[in-house]
C-alpha angles and dihedrals in degrees: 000000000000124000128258107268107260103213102198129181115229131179109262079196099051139018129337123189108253123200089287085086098048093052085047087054093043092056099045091051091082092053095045093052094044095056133057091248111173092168142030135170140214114213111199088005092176110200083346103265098140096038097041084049095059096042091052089048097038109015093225135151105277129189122197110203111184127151103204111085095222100049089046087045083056100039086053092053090053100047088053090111100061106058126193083001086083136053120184115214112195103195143081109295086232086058100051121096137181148175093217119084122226123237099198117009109194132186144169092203134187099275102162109118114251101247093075115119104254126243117246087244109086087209098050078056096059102048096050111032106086089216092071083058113021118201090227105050093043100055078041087058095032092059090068094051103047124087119243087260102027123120128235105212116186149134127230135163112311092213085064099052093109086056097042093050095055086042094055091041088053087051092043085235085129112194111245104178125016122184116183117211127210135191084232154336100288088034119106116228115294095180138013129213116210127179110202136196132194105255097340122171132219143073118294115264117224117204125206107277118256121237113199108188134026119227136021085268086067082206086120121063125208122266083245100048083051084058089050097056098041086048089059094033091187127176128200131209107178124214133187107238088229088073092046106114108252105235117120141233095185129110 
């Protein structure tokens, strides 16, 4: 049975989530639904795509914490049609702080190295440079908010696994299951999708790989990356941030 359809405003002047973020979603659902999750929460959520997801599939609490004014306008539009389910943070996720404890936090974050050349839109910039996010200071910061037994489920660069694995275990968020994903077959991994625990045990599980496009052309997608997209069943209607209504969420 297919998903209700999820409408969701996005910034045609700035950025807009890409299917990164829908096989993110695809692969947490397994751990959300085997788990007695009551409250997740989407840092950097962006105009809400991961976090509204998992409220319209699960109906669970959802926080959106996300520290530019236009995406969280957005994201609070979005999110109009759940109601109490979900709750918009405008601010920067190091500066939010709460005395409930998460049970998934989930993020798509900024993982380019920052030594990449930087775009002329100051937003683009900030959803894609890793320094406007570190590794280190947010699984610094996620650890407060996760419950003893909660999961961090995120993607990040797959050429910086090697880095991302010694950061978690400094921080004892030891990885528990990692799943690369490639345009295609020939194609080396372009993200990679890791599911983390406080101080879990265990050996890493290592999925299959996902594969998302057949033949060199990349004009075909795989059968698995068509249920991804029918799963999510998004649709985008894009905005220029001059015509947003100026009336902040911010504190």
């Amino acid at each position: 049975m297919a998903s209700k359809l999820l409408r969701l405003y996005q910034l045609e002047d700035g950025y807009c989530y890409n299917s990164d973020s829908l096989f993110l979603y695809d692969f947490a659902r397994e751990f959300i639904q085997n788990m007695r999750v009551k409250k997740i929460l989407d840092v950097g959520a962006g105009s809400g795509i991961l976090g509204l997801l998992c409220a319209r599939d699960f109906q669970n609490f959802v926080s959106l914490v996300e520290k530019d004014s236009d995406y969280a306008f957005l994201a609070s539009k979005n999110a109009k049609f759940f109601g109490d389910l979900v709750e918009v943070v405008c601010k920067d996720i190091f500066e939010f702080k709460s005395d409930q404890k998460y049970d998934v936090i989930i993020s798509n974050p900024p993982f380019y190295r920052k030594e990449i050349l930087d775009s002329k839109n100051k937003k683009i910039n900030q959803a894609r440079n890793e320094r406007f996010m570190p590794l280190e200071s947010l699984c610094a910061h996620i650890k407060q908010l996760l419950s003893p037994k909660g999961r961090f489920i995120f993607c990040y660069d797959a050429k910086e696994i090697h880095r991302v694995l010694s950061i978690l275990q400094d921080f004892k968020l030891n990885a528990q299951t990692l799943r690369f994903l490639h345009p295609r077959l020939d194609r080396s991994a372009s993200l990679a999708l890791i599911e983390t625990r406080i101080n879990a045990k265990g050996s890493l599980k290592i999925l299959p790989p996902l594969f998302t496009h057949l033949g060199k052309a990349q004009t075909e997608i795989t059968p698995e990356a068509k249920r991804v997209y029918e799963l999510c069943n998004t649709y985008s209607i894009k905005v220029k941030s001059t015509d947003l209504l100026k009336e902040s969420i911010c504190e």
